[in-house]
C-alpha positions, 0 to 999 in steps of 0.5 A, spaced: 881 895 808 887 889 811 882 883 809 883 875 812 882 879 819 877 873 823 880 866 820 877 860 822 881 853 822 878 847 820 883 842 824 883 836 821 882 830 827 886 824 823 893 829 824 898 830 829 900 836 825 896 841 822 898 845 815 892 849 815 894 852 823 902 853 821 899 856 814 894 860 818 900 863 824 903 865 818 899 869 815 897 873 823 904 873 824 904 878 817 897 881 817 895 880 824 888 879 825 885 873 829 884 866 829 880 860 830 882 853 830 875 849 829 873 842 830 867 839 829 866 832 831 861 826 831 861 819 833 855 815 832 856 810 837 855 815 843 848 816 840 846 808 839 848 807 846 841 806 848 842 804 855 844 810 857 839 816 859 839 823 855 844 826 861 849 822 861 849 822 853 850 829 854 855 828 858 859 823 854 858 828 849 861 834 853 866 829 855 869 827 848 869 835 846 874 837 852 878 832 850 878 834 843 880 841 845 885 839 850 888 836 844 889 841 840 891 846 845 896 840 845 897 842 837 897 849 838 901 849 844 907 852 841 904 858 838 900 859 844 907 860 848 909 865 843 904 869 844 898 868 838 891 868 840 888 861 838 881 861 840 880 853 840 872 850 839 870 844 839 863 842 837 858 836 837 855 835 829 855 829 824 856 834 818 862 837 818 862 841 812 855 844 815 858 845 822 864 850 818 860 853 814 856 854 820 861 857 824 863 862 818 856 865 819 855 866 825 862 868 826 863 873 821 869 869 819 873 872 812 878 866 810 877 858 811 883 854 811 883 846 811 889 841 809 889 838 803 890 832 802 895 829 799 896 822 794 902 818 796 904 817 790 902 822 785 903 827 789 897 830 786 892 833 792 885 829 794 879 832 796 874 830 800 866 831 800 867 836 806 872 839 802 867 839 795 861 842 800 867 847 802 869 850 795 861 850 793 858 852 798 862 857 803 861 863 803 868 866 804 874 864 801 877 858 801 884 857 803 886 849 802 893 848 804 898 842 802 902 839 806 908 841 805 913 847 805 912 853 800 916 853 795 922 858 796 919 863 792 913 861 791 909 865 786 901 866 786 897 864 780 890 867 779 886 864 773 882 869 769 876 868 765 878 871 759 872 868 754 866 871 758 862 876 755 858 876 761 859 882 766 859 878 772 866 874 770 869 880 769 867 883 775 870 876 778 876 876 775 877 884 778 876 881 785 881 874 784 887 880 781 886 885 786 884 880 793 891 877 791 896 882 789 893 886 796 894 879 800 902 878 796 904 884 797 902 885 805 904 877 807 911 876 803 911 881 795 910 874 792 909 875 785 903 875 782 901 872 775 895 870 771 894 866 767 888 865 761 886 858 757 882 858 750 880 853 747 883 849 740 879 848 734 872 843 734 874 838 730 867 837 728 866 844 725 873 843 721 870 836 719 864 839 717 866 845 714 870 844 708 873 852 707 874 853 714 881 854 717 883 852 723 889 856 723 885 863 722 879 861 727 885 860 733 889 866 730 883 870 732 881 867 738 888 868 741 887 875 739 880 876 743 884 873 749 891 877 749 886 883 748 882 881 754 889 879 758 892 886 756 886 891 758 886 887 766 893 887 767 892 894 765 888 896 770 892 893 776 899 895 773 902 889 771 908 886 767 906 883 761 911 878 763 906 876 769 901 874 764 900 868 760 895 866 755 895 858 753 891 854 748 888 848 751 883 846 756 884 849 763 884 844 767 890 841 763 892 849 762 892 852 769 896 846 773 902 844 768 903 852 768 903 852 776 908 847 776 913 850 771 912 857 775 913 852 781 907 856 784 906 856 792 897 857 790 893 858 785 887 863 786 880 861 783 874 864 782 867 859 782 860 862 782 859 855 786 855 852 782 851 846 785 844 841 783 843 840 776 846 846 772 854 843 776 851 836 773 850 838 765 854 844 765 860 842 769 864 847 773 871 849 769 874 851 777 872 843 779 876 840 774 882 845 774 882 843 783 882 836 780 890 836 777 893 842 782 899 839 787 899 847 790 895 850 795 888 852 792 884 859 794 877 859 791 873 866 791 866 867 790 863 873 786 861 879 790 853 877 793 854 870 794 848 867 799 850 859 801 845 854 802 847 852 809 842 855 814 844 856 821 842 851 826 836 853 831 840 849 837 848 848 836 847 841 840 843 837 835 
């Protein structure tokens, strides 16, 4: 089954250009489908303008939303020309990631794409609230786009967990490996690598324990580590060329090989951990986020459910 048929746009309203539109165009063009750019909008003053009666400001409100879409036909006029079917909506809500997360629902979307923005001087991509609730709490894939062309044989690079003795990350790291070589080899064969991080040696513990070796304890859990990598490449028929497993944290792991393999994307699996548990725990695929300068597609496990309930009147 052909997956990212039904993909939404979240248009982003600061931009003239629109990334995550071209990337998506790019996409239908290779695995057709269909696509629906998406903008929900919100202006506070229209609801403080008191003077007005409920009609009228339900009338502002249809007003600014035809604007709107007239202006990303605009946006999208190009590839409407060409032949690409973009259906165009635009909606009233003042939670933008509740609006998205809404539309896949009720749309059946299988594929979010959104810009990312970028930092001017350090080139590392920056994200916003919306694009954190985006990550957590949607229920397809997220695809975030970064302003800028792919690099000439980009490759894709799915970070596996390697360390997990629970059978949920195992089944995780089966669906990241099989989603991506599927999409590679259906938009343009780019080349697939995975990548494994495990961890140095805790200082306390060689502090504390005069007889112990540091040397032998990262032997040995390298050694757990290439066992796992070997029996997942294997399963998917991959070069051992094409995996790498790397001592270090992996939010310092995962970015600086994707630079150096000059990555298009990086594909990570996150269970979307929210409330207290992300609090204390922390979630490894939030912090690798924070130091990526590529494109992000971030996978949940199967059976996922969001928080985000569709609302009973879509004008509120």
């Amino acid at each position: 089954m052909v997956k990212y048929q039904n993909i939404l746009v979240a248009i982003d309203p600061q931009q003239d250009d629109q990334p995550a539109l071209r990337r998506a165009v790019y996409l239908n063009q290779r695995i057709g489908g269909k696509i629906k750019a998406f903008l929900p909008i919100y202006d506070f003053s229209y609801e403080m303008t008191t003077l007005l009666s409920p009609d009228e400001r339900t009338n502002m409100r249809k007003g600014v939303i035809s604007q709107r879409t007239e202006w990303i036909r605009e946006q999208a006029h190009a590839y409407l020309a060409a032949g690409v079917e973009i259906e165009i909506k635009v909606v009233w809500h003042n939670r933008p990631f509740e609006a998205i997360i809404q539309e896949v629902l009720s749309g059946n979307h299988d594929l979010v794409l959104k810009m990312a923005h970028q930092h001017d001087r350090l080139e590392a991509v920056i994200f916003t609230p919306t694009d954190w609730h985006l990550l957590r709490k949607c229920p397809c894939p997220v695809w975030m786009v970064k302003d800028q062309p792919w690099p000439e044989g980009g490759k894709a690079l799915v970070a596996v967990n390697l360390a997990s003795e629970e059978p949920h990350h195992d089944l995780l790291n089966q669906k990241l490996i099989k989603e991506t070589v599927e999409l590679a080899d259906m938009v343009n064969h780019t080349e697939v690598h995975l990548v494994g991080a495990y961890p140095i040696t805790p200082i306390n513990i060689a502090i504390e324990l005069p007889d112990f070796d540091p040397s032998i304890y990262n032997d040995a859990i390298r050694g757990q580590h290439l066992v796992a990598m070997k029996a997942l490449r294997q399963k998917f028929s991959m070069d051992e060329k094409f995996t790498h497993v790397e001592k270090g944290l992996p939010e310092e792991v995962i970015p600086e090989l994707a630079e150096h393999l000059d990555a298009g994307i990086v594909v990570l699996g996150t269970i979307g951990r929210t409330g207290i548990s992300a609090a204390f725990l922390g979630n490894t695929a939030e912090q690798v986020i924070d130091h990526l300068r590529c494109d992000l597609l971030v996978i949940k496990p199967d059976g996922f459910t969001t928080q985000v309930e569709l609302d009973d009147d879509e004008d509120d």
